[in-house]
N, C-alpha and C positions, 0 to 999 in steps of 0.2 A: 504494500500500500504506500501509496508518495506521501511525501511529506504536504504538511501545510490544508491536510482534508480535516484535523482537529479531531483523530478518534482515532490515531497513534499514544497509546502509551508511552508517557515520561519515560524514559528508560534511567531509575535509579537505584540498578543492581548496585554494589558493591565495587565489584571488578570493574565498572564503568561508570562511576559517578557523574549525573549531571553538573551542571557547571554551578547551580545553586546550590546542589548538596555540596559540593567543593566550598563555597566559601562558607557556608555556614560551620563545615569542620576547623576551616580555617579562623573563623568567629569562635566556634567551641576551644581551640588549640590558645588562641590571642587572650581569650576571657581567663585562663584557667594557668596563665604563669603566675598570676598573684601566688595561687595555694602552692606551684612549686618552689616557690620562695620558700613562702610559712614552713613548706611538708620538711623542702633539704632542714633549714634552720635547725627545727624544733627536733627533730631526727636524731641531729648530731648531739642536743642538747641527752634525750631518751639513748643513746648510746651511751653515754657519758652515766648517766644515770644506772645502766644495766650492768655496767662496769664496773661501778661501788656497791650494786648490789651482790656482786659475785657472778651475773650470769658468762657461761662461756660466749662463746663468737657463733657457736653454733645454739646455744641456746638463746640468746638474741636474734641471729636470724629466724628460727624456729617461732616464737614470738613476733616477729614482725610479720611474717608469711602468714600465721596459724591464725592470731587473734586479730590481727591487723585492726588494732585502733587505737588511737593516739591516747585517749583519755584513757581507758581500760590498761594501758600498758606503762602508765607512766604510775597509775595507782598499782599496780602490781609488781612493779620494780620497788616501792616506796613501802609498801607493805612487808615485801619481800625486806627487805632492810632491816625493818622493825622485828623479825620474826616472827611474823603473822603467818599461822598453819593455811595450806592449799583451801580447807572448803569457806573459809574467809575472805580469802581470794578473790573464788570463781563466784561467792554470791555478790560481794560488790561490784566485779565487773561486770558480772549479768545484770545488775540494776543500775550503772553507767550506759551501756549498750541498749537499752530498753527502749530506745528514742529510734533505733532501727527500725522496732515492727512497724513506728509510724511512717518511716521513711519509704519500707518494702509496700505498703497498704498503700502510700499513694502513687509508689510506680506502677503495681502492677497492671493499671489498665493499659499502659502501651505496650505491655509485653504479654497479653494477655494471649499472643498465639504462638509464642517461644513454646520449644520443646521443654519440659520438667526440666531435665539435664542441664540445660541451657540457662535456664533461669536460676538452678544449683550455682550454678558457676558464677551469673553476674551480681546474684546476692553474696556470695561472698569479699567481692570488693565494693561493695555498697556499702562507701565512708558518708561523712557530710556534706564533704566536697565532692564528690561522686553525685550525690543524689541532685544536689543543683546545679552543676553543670549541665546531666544527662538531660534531665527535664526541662531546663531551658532551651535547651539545642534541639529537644521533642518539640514542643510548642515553635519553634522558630521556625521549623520544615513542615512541620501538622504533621509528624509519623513520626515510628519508633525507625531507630538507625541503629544495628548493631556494635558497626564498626565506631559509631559517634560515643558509644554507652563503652567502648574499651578504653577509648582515646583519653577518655574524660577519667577512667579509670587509673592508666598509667600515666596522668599526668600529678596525680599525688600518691599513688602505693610505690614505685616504681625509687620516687625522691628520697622517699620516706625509708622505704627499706636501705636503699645505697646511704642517707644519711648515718642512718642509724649504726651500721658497720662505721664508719668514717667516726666515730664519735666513741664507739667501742676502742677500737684501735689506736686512735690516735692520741695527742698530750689534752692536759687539764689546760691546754693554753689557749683553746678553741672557746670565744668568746661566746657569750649568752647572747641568742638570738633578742632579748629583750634589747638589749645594749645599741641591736643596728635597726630599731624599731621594726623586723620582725612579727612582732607580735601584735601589734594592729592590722597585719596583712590579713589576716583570716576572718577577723570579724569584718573589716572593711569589704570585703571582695566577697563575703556571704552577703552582707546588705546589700551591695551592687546588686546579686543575684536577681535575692526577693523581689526588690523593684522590679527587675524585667520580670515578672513571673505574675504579678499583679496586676490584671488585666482584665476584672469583669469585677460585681456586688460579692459577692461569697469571697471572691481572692481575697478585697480590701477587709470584710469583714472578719475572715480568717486573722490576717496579719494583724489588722488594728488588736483584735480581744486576746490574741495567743501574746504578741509585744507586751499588751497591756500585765500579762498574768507571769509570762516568764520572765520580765524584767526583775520585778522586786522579789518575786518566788527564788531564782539566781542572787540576787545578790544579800538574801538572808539567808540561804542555807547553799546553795551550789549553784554553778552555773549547768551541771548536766540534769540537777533536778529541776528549775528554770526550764529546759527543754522540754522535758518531758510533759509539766503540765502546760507549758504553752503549748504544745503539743494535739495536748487534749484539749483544750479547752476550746482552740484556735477554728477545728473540725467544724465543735460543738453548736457555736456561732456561727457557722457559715450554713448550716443547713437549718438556721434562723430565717435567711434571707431567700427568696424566693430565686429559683434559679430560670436563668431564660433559655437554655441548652444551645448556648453557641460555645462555639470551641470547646468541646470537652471531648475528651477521646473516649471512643466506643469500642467495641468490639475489635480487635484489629490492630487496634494502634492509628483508626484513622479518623481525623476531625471531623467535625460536621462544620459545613461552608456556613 
């Protein structure tokens, strides 16, 4: 069939990206050096840490691959320290981590036609920065993009892990990522996020009552318990407000025009 009859399919396999899906990766890859900054940084700092805890170089890598999450491993090195027994541990970090099921529940309707396997796999590098990169870069094209959900993926486990050895191995002379402001990179470059993600009644509702509730809930007892019930709460409010069904992914992974 010739081109220019308007009932040719886009062709935006993988192996042949359209020229939009091209630059939105290239928008996904641009968006997402902030968190390579924060991931190398903090990394080298959690080596450094794992290293006064006594872990070896393969038990740090082990950790970084296995648990792969920044908050959970930096409380498990610290615990670790203290003499804190394993089921102490694994319950703390299971209730730092607990901010995932929210994370996995709101991707899964683009990846709602991924093989099981497949979705084993991409949940297990579903960090924070994972989740809003991927999702931003969904919404930007209207569809799930596999190879966009890896990109987004090795652009902080990838850092993270190589920092983390670098930090392990190397001198106590390797400066605290706070020192080279570092440490505003991650929250700064999460808010960029949400703004672009914010784009109908329920979004702004969401973010206004979840801000409103994990702000001070964070900064009187934790900033990972802050998530959790902004979290919840965020949902909770948004299915207050009447929804008008545009843009929301359905079946498939694909929008409604």
């Amino acid at each position: 069939m010739g081109r220019g009859t308007g009932d040719a399919p886009l062709d935006t396999s993988p192996d042949r990206p359209s020229t939009d899906l091209r630059a939105a990766r290239k928008t996904l890859v641009l968006s997402g050096l902030g968190f390579v900054a924060s991931a190398a940084g903090f990394s080298v700092v959690y080596g450094i840490a794992a290293r006064d805890a006594g872990l070896s170089p393969i038990e740090t890598f082990a950790m970084c691959t296995i648990v792969l999450g920044g908050a959970s491993q930096f409380a498990a090195v610290g615990l670790l320290a203290q003499g804190v027994g394993w089921p102490g541990i694994v319950l703390l970090t299971a209730f730092l981590n607990a901010r995932h099921l929210l994370y996995s529940a709101a991707i899964s309707p683009w990846m709602a036609k991924q093989p099981r396997i497949r979705r084993a796999a991409m949940a297990h590098v579903l960090t924070d920065e994972t989740f809003g990169l991927s999702v931003a870069h969904f919404r930007r094209i209207g569809r799930f993009d596999g190879p966009g959900y890896w990109i987004a993926a090795a652009l902080v486990c990838l850092p993270w892990i190589v920092g983390s050895l670098v930090g392990l191995l190397g001198s106590g002379a390797i400066p605290n990522p706070a020192v080279l402001g570092l440490d505003i990179v991650f929250p700064a470059a999460m808010a960029g996020l949400a703004v672009g993600l914010v784009s109908r009644r329920r979004d702004v509702a969401a973010a206004v009552a979840g801000a409103a509730v994990a702000v001070p809930v964070g900064l009187a007892i934790s900033p990972s318990v802050g998530v959790v019930v902004g979290g919840v709460v965020g949902p909770l409010a948004a299915f207050l407000v009447p929804a008008r069904g545009l843009g929301e992914p359905v079946e498939g992974g694909v929008v409604v025009p």
